[in-house]
C-alpha positions as CSV (number, residue, x, y, z in Angstrom):
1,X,108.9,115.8,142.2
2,X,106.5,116.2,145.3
3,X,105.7,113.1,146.5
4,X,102.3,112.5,148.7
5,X,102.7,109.0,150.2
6,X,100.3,106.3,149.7
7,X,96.8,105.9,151.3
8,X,93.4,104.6,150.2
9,X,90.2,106.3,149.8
10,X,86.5,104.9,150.2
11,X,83.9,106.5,148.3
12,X,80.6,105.0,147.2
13,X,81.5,101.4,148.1
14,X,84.5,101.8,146.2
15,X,88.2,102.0,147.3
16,X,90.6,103.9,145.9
17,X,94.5,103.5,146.2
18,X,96.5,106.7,145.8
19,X,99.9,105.9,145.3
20,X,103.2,108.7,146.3
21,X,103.1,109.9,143.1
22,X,99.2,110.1,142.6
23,X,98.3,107.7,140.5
24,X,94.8,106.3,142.0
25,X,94.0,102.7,140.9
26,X,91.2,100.2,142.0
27,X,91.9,96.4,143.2
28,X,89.7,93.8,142.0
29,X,88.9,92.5,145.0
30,X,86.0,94.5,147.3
31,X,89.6,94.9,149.3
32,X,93.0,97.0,149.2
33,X,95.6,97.6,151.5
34,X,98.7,99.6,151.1
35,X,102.5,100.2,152.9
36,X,105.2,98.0,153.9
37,X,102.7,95.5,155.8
38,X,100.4,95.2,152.5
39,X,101.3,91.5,151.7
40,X,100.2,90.8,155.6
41,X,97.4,93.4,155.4
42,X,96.0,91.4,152.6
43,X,96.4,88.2,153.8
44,X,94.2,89.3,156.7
45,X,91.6,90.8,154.6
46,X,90.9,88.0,152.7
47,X,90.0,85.6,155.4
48,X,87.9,88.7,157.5
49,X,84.7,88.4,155.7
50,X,82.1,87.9,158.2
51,X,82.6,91.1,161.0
52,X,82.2,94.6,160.4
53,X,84.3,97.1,158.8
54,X,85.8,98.7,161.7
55,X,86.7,95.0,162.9
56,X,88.4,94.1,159.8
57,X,90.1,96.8,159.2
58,X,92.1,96.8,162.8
59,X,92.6,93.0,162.8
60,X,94.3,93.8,159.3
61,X,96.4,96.3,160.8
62,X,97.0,93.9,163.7
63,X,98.6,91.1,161.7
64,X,100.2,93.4,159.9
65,X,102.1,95.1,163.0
66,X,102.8,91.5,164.1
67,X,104.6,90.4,161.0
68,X,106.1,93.3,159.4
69,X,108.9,95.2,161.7
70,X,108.0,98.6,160.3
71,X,104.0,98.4,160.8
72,X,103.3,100.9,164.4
73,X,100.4,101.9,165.9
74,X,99.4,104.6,166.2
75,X,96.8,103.6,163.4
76,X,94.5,106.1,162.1
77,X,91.2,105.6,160.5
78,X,89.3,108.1,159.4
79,X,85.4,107.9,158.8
80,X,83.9,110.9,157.5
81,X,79.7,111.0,157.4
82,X,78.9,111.2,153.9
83,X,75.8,114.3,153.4
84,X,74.9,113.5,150.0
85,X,75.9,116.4,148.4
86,X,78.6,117.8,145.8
87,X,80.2,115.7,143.4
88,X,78.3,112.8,142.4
């Protein structure tokens, strides 16, 4: 079987983790990380509440690439500008 990998997908105020073999769940939490530097990633994200996105998001990866010896920048984050059309 194909495998993917694992990412995360905003939509609507929503994220979405799609896991390697496509399942897509939701955390419970307004927050989700995902990789071998999830545990740290997470650990960030719940005590980033108070800055923007874009700040939390790299401070998460940060910590992350501190603690966990396979976690490397270059990091990529990906903002697309949502038009309002398609797929509701």
């Amino acid at each position: 079987m194909e495998e993917i990998g694992e990412f995360l997908v905003g939509y609507k105020a929503v994220i979405y983790h799609v896991y390697s073999d496509c399942q897509v769940g939701m955390n419970e939490c307004k927050y989700d990380s995902c990789g071998c530097g999830h545990d740290y990633a997470m650990g960030s994200l719940a005590t980033n509440n108070s800055k923007s996105a874009k700040e939390i998001i790299w401070k998460a990866l940060e910590i992350a690439e501190k603690f966990s010896t396979s976690v490397r920048r270059p990091f990529k984050i990906i903002k697309l500008k949502y038009e309002g059309k398609g797929v509701t």
